[in-house]
N, C-alpha and C positions, 0 to 999 in steps of 0.2 A: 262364815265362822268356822274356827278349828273344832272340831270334835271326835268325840271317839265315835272307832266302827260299831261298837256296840249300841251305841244309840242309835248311828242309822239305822244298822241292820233289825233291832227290836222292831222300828215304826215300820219296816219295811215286813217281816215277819206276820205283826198283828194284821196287816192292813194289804198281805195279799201281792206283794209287788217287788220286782227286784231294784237294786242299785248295780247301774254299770261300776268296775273296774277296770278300768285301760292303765296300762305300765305306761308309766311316765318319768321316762331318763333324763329330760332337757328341761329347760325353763319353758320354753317353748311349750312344747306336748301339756305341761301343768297350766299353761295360763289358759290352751285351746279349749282345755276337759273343764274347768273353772269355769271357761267365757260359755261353756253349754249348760250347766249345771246354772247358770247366774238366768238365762235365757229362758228354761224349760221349767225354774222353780224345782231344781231335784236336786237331788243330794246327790254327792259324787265320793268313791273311794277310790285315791291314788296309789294304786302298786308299785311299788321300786324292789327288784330283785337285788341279791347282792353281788352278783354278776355287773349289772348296772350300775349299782351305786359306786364299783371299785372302779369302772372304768371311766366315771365323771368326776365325782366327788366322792366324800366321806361322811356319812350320817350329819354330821355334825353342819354341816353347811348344807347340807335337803331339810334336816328339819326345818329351822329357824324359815328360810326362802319360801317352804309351802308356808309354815304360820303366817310368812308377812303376806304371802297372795291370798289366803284364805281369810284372816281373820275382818278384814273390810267390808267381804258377801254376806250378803243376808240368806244363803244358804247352808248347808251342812258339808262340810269337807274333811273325810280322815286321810291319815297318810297312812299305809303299811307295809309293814315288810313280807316282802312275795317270797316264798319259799326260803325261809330263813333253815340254814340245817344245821351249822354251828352256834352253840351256847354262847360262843364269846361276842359274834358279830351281832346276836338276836338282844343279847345285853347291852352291845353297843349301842344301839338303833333304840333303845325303849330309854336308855340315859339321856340318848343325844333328844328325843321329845318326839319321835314315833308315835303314835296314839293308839298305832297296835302293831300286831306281830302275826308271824306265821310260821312255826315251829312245822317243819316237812320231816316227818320222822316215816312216812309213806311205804317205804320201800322194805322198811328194816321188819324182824319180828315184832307180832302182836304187842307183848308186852315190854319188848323195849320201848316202840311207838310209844305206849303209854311213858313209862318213865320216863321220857324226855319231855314230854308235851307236860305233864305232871313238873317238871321243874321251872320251865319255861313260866308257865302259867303262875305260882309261888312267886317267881321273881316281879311278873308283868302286873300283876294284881296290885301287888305291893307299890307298886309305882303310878297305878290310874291308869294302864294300857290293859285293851281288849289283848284275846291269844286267838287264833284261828288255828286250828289242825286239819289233816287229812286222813282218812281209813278208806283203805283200797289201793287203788294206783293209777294215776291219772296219766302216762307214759306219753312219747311222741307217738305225730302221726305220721310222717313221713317215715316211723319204724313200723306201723303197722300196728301202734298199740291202741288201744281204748275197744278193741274187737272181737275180744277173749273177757268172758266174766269172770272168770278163775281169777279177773284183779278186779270185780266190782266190789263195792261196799256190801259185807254182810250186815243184815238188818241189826241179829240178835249182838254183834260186837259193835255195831255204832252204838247200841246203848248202855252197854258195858263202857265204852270208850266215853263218851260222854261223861257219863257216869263217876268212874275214877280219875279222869282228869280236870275236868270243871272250865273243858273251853269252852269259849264264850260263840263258837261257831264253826261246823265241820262241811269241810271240803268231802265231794262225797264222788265216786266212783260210778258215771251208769254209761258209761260209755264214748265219751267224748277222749279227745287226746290234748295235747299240747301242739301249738305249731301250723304248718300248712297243710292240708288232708293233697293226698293224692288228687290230680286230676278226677274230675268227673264222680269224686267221691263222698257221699254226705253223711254223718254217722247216724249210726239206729240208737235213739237212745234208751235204756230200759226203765219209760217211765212207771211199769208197775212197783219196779223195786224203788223207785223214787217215792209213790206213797205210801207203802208199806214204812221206808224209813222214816218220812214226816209225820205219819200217824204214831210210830215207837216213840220217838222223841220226843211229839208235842207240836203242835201247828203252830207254836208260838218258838219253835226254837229254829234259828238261822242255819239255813241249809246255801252253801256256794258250790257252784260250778265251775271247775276249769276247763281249758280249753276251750272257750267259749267259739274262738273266731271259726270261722266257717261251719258252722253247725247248722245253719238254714232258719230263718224267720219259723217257719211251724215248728221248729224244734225248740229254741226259744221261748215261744209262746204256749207251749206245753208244759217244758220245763217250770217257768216261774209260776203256771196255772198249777203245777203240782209241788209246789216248794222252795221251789230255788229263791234265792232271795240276795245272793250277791254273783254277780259273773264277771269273770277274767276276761278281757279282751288286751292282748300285747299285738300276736300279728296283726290283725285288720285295720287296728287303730295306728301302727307303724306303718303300712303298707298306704294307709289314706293320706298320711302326714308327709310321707317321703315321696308318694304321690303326686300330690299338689307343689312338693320342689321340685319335682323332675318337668311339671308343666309348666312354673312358672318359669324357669331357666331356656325351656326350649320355645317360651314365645319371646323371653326379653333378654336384647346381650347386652352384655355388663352390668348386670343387674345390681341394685342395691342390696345388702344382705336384710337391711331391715324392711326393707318393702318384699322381698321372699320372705321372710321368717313371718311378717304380719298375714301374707297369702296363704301361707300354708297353716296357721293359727286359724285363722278361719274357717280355711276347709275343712279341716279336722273337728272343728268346733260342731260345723253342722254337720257334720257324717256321726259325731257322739249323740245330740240329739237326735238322730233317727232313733239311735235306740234307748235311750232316755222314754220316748215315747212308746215303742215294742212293750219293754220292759215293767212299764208303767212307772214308772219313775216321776213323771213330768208332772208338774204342777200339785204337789204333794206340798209346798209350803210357802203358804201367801205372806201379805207384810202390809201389818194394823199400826200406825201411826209409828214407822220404823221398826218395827219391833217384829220379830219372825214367829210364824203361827203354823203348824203342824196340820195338815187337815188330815181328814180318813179316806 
C-alpha cells in the first residue's frame, strides 16, 4: 500500500526500529526494495533525489509508477523527495503525489534553515505530505566530512528547530557522511549526542540518519538502539544493484536485458533484506484475512 512516511516513521518511533531507505532512480531498484519489503513484512521508504528524478523522469511520472507498484502490497511504502533544496521542485513533487518531502535548508543559516522548512511544511501539510528536515550537516565523505562536530546537531536548536517548524521528522548530524568513506575507513558516530537529542525531542519523535552506507553493522545497531528510525542508503544499495549487472554480463554473452534486470532485482532485493533485518524492520506487519495488521 501507498502511504505516508509519517506513518511509517511513528510505528517505527514508538516501537523501537528503523525503516531502510535506499534511492531508487529505475523501475528496477523500486520493484527490488518492494520485492524485500513484500518478503521481510517491513515497510519501505523510497528516496528519489532531484538530481535523479531530472535525469530519468519528472515527478509526475515517479509518482503515479511507485502508486501503481505499491498500492497491490500488503506492506507500507512512501515515496520521498531526498534533499529537495528548491521551493518550486519540493512543490512540484508533493502536487505530482509524493507522500513526502525533504526540505535541505542544512548548510544555510539557523534561521533561514527554519524559514524554509517553515514554508515547505505550510505548503506539504496542506496537501497530506509528511516534511523531513536536517539540523547540522551531513557533508561528503570522500571530502572528509562527517569528522568535525562543529557540523553535528546541537541538542538545544533541534528542539527549537522542531519546535518552530512542525516537521514531521529530522535528519540529525552525529557523524556519518554522504557517499563512499575512504578506504579502510569507518566513521565514529556520537551516539551520546544521539540520546541526548532523542530524550529533548521525545522518544516518540522520528529521528533519520544520512549517509548511512558504509557505516558498519555495530554502527547501525547502535544507531537505531539509540533513535534513529529512518536511514539513507543510495551507495551500497547502488553499488549491490550495479553489482549483480556487472556479474550477470561477465557470466552470460548476449544476454537478455530482462533476464539481467530480473538478476539484479533480485540480488539487490536480498542484499535490502539484510538490513530490513539489522534494522528491525522485518516482520513488523502480518496479514489477518487480507487485511494488514501492525504488530509491536
Amino acid at each position: 500500500m501507498y502511504t505516508s512516511m509519517k506513518e511509517i516513521l511513528q510505528h517505527a518511533s514508538v516501537n523501537h526500529y528503523a525503516v531502510p531507505a535506499p534511492n531508487c532512480p529505475s523501475y528496477n531498484m523500486i520493484k527490488a526494495a518492494c520485492m524485500a519489503a513484500e518478503a521481510k513484512k517491513s515497510a519501505v521508504i523510497l528516496d528519489l533525489s532531484p538530481r535523479q528524478f531530472k535525469m530519468n523522469a519528472t515527478p509526475e511520472v515517479w509518482a503515479p509508477m511507485v502508486k501503481a507498484i505499491a498500492e497491490p502490497l500488503n506492506v507500507p511504502v512512501a515515496l520521498n523527495l531526498d534533499h529537495g533544496a528548491e521551493f518550486e521542485d519540493i512543490c512540484r513533487c508533493i502536487k505530482a503525489g509524493f507522500s513526502s518531502v525533504m526540505c535541505d535548508a542544512s548548510s544555510l543559516p539557523f534561521e533561514e534553515n527554519i524559514r524554509r522548512v517553515q514554508q515547505v511544511v505550510a505548503f506539504a501539510h496542506s496537501h497530506g505530505a509528511s516534511v523531513e528536515a536536517e539540523l547540522g550537516h551531513v557533508g561528503q565523505a570522500a571530502e572528509g566530512d562527517g569528522r568535525s562536530d562543529d557540523m553535528y546537531t546541537n541538542v538545544d536548536m533541534a528542539v527549537e528547530f522542531v519546535g518552530r517548524t512542525g516537521c514531521d521528522c529530522l535528519a540529525v548530524a552525529i557523524g556519518t557522511a554522504h557517499g563512499k568513506y575512504p578506504a579502510d575507513y569507518v566513521p565514529r558516530l556520537d551516539f551520546e549526542r544521539l540520546a541526548e537529542i532523542k530524550a529533548a525531542l521525545g522518544q516518540d519523535y522520528p529521528l533519520v540518519l544520512h549517509g548511512g552506507s558504509g557505516a558498519g553493522d555495530e554502527n547501525f545497531q547502535k544507531a537505531v538502539a539509540g533513535g534513529i528510525n529512518k536511514v539513507n542508503l543510495w551507495t551500497d544499495y547502488s553499488r549491490a544493484y550495479v553489482g549483480a549487472v556487472r556479474e550477470f554480463l561477465a557470466k552470460n554473452e548476449n544476454p537478455d536485458y530482462i533476464f539481467v534486470a530480473t538478476d539484479a532485482e533480485e540480488k539487490a532485493s536480498k542484499w535490502l533484506e539484510r538490513y530490513m533485518d539489522l534494522f528491525g524492520s522485518a516482520g513488523r506487519y502480518q496479514f489477518s484475512d487480507d487485511k494488514m495488521e501492525e504488530t509491536d
